[in-house]
FITIMAR-543319 format. One record per residue: y negated, x negated, z negated of N, C-alpha, C, O in turn; residue number from 1. Coordinates in Angstrom, 1 decimal. Example, Ala and Ser with C-alpha at 12.3 -4.5 7.8 and 13.67 -1.06 7.14 Angstrom:
# FITIMAR-543319
{{5.7, -13.2, -7.8}, {4.5, -12.3, -7.8}, {3.3, -13.2, -7.8}, {3.3, -14.2, -8.5}, 1}
{{2.2, -12.8, -7.1}, {1.1, -13.7, -7.1}, {0.0, -12.9, -7.9}, {-1.1, -13.4, -8.0}, 2}
# end
This chain:
# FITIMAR-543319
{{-83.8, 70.7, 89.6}, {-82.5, 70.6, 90.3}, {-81.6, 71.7, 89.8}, {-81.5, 72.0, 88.6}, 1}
{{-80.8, 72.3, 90.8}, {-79.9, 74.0, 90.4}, {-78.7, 72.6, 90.0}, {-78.7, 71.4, 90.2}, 2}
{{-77.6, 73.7, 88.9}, {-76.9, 73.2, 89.2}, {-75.6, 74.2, 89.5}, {-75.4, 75.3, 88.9}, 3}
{{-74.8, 73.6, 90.4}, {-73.5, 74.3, 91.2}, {-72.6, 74.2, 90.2}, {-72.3, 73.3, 89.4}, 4}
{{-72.0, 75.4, 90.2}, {-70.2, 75.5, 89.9}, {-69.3, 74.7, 90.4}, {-69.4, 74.4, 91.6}, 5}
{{-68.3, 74.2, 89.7}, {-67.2, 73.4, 90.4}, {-65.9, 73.7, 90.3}, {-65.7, 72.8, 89.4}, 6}
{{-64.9, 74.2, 90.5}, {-63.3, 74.9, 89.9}, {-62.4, 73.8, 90.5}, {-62.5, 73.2, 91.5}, 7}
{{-61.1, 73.8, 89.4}, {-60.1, 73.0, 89.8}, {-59.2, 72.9, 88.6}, {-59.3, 73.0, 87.4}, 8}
{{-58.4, 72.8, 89.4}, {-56.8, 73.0, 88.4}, {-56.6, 71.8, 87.7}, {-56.9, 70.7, 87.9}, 9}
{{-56.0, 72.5, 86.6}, {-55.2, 71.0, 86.0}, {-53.7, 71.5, 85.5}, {-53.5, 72.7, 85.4}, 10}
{{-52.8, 70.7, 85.4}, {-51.4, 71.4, 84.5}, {-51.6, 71.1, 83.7}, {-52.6, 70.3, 83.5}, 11}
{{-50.6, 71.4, 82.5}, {-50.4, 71.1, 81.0}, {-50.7, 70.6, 80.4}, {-51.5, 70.7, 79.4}, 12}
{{-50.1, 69.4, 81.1}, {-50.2, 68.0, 80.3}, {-51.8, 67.8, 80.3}, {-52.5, 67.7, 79.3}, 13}
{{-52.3, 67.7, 81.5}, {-53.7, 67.1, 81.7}, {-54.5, 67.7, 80.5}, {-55.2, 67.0, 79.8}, 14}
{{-54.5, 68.8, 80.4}, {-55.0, 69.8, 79.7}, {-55.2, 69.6, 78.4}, {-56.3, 69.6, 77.9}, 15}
{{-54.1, 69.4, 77.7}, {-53.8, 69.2, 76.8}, {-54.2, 67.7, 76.1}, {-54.4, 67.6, 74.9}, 16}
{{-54.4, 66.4, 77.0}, {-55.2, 65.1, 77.2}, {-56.6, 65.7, 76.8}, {-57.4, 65.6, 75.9}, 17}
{{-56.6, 66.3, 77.7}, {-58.4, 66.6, 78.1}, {-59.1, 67.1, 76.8}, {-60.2, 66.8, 76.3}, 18}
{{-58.0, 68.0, 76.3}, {-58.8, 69.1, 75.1}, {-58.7, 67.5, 73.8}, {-59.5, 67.6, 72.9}, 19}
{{-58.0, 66.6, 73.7}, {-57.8, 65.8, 72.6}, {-58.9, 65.0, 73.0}, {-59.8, 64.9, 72.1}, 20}
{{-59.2, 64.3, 74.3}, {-60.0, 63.2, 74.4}, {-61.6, 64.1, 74.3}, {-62.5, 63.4, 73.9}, 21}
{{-61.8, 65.6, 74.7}, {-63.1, 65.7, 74.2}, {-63.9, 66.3, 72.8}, {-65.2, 66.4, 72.8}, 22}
{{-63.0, 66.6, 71.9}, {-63.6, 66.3, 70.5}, {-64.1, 67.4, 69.9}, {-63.5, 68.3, 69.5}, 23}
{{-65.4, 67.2, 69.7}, {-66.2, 68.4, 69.4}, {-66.9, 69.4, 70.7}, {-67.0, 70.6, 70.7}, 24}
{{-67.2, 68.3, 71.9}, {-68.0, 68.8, 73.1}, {-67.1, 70.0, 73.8}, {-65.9, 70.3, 73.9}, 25}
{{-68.1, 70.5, 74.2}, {-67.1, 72.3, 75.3}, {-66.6, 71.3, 76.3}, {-67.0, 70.2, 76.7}, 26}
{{-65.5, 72.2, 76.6}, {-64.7, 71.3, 77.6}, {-65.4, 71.3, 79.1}, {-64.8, 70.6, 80.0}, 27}
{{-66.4, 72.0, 79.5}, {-67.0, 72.2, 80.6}, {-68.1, 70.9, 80.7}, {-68.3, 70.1, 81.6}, 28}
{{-68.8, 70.8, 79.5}, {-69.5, 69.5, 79.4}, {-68.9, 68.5, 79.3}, {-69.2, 67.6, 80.1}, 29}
{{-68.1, 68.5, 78.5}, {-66.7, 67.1, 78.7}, {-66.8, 66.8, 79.9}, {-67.3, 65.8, 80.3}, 30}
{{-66.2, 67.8, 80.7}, {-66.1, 67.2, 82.1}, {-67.3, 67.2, 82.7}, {-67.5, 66.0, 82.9}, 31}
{{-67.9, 67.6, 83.0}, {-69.2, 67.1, 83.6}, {-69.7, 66.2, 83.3}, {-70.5, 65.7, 84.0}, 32}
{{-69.4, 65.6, 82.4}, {-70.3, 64.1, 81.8}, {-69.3, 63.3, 82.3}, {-69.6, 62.2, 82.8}, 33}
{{-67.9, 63.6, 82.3}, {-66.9, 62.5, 83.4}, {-67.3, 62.0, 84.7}, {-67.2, 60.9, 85.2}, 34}
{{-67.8, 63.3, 85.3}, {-67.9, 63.2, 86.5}, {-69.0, 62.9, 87.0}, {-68.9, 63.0, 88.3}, 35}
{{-70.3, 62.6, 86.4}, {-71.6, 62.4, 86.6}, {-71.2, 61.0, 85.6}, {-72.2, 60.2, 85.9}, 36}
{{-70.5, 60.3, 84.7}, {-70.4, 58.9, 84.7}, {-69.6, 58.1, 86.2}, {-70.0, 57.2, 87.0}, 37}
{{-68.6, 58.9, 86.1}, {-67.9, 58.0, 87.4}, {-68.3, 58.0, 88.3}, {-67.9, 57.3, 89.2}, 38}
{{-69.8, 59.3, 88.8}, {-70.3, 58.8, 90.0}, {-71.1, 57.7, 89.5}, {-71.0, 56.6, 90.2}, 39}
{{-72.0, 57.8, 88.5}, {-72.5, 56.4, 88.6}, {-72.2, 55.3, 88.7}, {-72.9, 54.4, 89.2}, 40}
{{-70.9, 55.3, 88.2}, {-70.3, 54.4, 88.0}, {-69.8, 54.0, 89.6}, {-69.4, 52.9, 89.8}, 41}
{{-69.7, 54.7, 90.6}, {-69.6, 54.5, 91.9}, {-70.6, 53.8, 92.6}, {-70.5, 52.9, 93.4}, 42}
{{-71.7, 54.4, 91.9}, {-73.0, 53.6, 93.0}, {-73.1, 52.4, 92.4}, {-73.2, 51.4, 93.2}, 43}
{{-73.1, 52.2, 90.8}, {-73.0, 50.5, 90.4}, {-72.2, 50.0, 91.7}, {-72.6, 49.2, 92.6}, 44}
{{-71.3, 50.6, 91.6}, {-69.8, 49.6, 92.3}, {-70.6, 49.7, 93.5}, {-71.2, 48.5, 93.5}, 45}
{{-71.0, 50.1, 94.3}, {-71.5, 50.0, 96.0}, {-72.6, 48.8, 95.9}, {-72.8, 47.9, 96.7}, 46}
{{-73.5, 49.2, 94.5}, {-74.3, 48.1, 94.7}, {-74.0, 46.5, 94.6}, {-74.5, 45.5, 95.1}, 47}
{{-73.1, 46.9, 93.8}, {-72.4, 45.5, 92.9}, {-71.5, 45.0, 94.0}, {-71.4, 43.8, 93.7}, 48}
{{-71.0, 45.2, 94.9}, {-70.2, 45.6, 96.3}, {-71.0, 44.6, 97.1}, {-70.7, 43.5, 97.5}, 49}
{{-72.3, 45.3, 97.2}, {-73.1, 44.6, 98.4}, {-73.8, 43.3, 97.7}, {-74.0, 42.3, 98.4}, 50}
{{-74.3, 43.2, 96.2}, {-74.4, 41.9, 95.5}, {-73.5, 41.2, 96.0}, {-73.9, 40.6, 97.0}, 51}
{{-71.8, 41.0, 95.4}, {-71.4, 40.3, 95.9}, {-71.1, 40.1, 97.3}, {-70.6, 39.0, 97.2}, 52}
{{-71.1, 40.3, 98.4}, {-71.1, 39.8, 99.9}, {-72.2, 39.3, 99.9}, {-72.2, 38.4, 100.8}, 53}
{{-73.8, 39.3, 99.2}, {-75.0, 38.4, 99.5}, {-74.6, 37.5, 99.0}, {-74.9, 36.6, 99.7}, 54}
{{-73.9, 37.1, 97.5}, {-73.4, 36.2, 96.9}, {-72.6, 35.2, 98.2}, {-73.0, 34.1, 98.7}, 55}
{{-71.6, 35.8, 98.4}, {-70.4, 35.7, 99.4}, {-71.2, 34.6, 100.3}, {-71.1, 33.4, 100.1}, 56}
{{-72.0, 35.2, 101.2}, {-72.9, 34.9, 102.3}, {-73.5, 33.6, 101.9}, {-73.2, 32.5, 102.4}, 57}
{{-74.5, 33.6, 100.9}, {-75.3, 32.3, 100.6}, {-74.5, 31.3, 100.3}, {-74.8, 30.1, 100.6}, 58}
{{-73.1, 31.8, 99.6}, {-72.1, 30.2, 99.1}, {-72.2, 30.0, 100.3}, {-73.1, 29.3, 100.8}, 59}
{{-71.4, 30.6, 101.1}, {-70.6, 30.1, 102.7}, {-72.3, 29.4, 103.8}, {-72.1, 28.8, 104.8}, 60}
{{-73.5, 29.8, 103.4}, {-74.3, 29.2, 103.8}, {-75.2, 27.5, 103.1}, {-75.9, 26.5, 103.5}, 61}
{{-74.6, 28.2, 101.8}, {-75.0, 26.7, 101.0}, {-74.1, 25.6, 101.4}, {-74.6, 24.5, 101.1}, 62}
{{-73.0, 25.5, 102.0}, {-71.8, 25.1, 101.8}, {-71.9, 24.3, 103.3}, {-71.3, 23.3, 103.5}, 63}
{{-72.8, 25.1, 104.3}, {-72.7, 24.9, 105.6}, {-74.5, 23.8, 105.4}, {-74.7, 23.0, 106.3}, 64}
{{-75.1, 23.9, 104.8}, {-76.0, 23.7, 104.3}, {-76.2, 21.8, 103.8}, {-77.0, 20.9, 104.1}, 65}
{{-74.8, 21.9, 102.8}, {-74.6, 20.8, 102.2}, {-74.2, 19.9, 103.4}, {-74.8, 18.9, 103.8}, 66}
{{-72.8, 20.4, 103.7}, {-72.4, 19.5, 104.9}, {-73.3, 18.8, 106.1}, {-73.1, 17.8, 106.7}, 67}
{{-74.2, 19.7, 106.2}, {-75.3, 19.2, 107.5}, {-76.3, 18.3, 106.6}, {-76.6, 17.2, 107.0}, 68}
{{-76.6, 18.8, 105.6}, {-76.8, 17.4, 104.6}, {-76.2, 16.4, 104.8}, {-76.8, 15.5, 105.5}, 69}
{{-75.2, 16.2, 104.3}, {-74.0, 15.0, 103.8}, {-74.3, 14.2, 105.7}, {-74.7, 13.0, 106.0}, 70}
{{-74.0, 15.1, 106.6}, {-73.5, 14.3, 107.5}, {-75.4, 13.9, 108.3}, {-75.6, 13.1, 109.2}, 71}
{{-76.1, 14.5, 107.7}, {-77.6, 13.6, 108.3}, {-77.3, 12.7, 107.4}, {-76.9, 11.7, 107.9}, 72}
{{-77.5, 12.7, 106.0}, {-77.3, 10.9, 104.9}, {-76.7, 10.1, 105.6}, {-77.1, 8.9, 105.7}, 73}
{{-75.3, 10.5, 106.3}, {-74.6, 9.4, 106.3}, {-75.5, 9.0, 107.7}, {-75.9, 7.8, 107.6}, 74}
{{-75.9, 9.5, 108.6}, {-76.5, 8.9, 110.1}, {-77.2, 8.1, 109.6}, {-77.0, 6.9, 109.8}, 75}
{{-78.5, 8.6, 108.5}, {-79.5, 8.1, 107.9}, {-79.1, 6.6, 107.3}, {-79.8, 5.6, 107.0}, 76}
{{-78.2, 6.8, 107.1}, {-77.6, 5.5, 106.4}, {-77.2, 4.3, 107.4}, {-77.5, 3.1, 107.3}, 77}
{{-76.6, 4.8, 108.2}, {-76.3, 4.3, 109.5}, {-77.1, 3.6, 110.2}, {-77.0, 2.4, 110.5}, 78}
{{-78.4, 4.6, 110.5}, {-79.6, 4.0, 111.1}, {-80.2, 3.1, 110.4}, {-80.8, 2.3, 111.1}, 79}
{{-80.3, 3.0, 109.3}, {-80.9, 1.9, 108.5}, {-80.3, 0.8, 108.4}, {-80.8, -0.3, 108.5}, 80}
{{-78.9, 0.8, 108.2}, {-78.3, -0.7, 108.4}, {-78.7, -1.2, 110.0}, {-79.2, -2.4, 110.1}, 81}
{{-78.4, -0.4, 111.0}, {-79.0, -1.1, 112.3}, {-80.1, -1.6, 112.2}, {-80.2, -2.8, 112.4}, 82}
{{-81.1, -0.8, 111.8}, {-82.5, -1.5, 111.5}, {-82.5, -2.5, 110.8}, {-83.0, -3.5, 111.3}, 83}
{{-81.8, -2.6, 109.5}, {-81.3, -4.1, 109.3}, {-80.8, -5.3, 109.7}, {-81.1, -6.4, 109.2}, 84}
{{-79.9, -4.9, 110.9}, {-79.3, -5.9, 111.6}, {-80.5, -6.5, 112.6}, {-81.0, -7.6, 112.5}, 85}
{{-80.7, -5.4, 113.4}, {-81.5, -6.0, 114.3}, {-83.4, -6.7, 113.5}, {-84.0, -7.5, 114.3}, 86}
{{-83.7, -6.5, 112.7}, {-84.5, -7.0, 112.0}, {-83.5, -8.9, 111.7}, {-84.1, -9.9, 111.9}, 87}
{{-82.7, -8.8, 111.5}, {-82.2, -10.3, 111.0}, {-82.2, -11.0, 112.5}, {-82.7, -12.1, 112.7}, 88}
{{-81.5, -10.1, 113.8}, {-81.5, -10.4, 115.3}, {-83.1, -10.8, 115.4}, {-83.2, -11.7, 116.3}, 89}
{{-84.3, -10.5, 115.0}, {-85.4, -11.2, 115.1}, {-85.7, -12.4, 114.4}, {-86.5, -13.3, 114.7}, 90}
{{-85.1, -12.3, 113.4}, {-85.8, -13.5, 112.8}, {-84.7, -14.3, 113.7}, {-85.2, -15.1, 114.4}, 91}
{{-83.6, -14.3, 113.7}, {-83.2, -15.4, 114.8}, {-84.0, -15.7, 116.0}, {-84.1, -16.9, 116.4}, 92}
{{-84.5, -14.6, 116.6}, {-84.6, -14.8, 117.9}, {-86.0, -15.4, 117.8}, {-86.5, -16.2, 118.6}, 93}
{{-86.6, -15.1, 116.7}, {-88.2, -16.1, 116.8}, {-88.0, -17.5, 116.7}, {-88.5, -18.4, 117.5}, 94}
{{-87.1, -17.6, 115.7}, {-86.7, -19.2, 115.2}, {-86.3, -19.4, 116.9}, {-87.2, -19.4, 117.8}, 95}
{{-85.2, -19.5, 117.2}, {-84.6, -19.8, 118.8}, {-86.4, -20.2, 119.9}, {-86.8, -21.0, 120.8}, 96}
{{-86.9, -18.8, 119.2}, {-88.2, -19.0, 120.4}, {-89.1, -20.4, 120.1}, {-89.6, -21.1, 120.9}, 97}
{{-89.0, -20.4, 118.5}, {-90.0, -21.4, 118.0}, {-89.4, -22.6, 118.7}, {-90.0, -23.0, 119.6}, 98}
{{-88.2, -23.4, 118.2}, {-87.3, -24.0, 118.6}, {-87.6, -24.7, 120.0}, {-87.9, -25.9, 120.1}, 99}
{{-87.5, -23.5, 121.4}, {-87.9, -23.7, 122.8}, {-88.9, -23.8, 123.2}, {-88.9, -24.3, 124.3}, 100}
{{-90.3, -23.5, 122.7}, {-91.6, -23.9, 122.7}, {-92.2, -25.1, 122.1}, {-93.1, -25.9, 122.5}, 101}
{{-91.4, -25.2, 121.0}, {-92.2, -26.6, 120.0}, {-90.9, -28.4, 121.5}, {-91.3, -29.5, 121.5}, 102}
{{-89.9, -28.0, 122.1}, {-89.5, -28.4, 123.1}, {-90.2, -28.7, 124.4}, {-89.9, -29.6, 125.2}, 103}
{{-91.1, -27.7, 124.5}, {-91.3, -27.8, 126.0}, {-92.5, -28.2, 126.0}, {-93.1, -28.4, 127.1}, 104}
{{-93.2, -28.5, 124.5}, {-94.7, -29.0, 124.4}, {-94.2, -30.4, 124.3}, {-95.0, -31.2, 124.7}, 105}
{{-93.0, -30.9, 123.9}, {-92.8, -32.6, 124.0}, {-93.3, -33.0, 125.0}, {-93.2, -32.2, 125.9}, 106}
{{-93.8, -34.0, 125.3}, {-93.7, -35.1, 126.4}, {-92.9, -35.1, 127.2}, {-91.8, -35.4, 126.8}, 107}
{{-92.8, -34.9, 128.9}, {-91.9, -35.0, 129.6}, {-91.5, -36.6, 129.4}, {-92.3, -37.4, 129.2}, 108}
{{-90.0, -36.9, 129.3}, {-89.5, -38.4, 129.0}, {-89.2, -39.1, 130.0}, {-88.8, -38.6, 131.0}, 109}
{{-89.5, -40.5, 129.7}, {-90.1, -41.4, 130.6}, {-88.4, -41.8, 131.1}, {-87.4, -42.0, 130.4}, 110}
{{-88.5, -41.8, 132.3}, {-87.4, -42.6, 133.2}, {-86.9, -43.9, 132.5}, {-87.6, -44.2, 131.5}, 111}
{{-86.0, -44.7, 132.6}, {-85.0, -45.2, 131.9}, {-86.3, -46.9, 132.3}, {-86.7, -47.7, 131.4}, 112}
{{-86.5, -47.0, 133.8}, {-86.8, -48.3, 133.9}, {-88.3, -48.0, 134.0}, {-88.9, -48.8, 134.7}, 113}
{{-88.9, -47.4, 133.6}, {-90.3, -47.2, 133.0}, {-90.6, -48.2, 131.8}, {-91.4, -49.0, 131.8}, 114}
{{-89.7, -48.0, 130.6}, {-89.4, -48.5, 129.4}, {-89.5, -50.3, 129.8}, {-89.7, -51.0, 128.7}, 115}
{{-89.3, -50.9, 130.7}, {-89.1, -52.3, 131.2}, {-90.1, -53.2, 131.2}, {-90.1, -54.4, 131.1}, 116}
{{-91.5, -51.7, 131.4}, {-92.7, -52.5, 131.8}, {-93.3, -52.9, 131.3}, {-94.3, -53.5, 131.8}, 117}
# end
């Protein structure tokens, strides 16, 4: 990989920052190591960028996730107490049936002056 020239001004002040914050290092490499961290430091960020919105995304999908949960339990819950009810509606309705059958096997009953004879 070549590598390119880059030129660019600074005034005084900067200058004068620049030569204290780089130490022992030539000030040409000083800056190049700035500027080849902060790009890196760019692409973290783009990555880390798009981490968080997949982050983002699965909450707001977990979330939609849960609720379709919560609200099948509750039907689920729902449907089973019916099944409950109507399960007790049979045992009534058998008894009632038993009731009307163990009735209609009686003996038809004898007229009043039958009893006389």
């Amino acid at each position: 990989m070549s590598e390119k020239p880059i030129f660019f001004r600074l005034d005084k002040i900067h200058m004068d920052k620049l030569d204290e914050k780089k130490g022992d290092k030539n000030r040409n490499t000083y800056c190049k190591d700035i500027i080849i961290k902060n790009l890196s430091d760019a692409d973290v960020d783009v990555v880390s960028t798009d981490v968080t919105r997949k982050i983002e995304s699965l909450e707001s999908e977990l979330l939609s996730k849960e609720s379709e949960l919560q609200s099948k339990n509750s039907l689920l819950l729902m449907c089973s107490e019916r099944v409950k009810d109507l399960q007790k509606d049979i045992g009534f309705l058998q008894l009632e049936y038993q009731k009307l059958t163990d009735r209609l096997m009686l003996p038809a009953p004898k007229p009043w002056w039958q009893f006389w004879k």
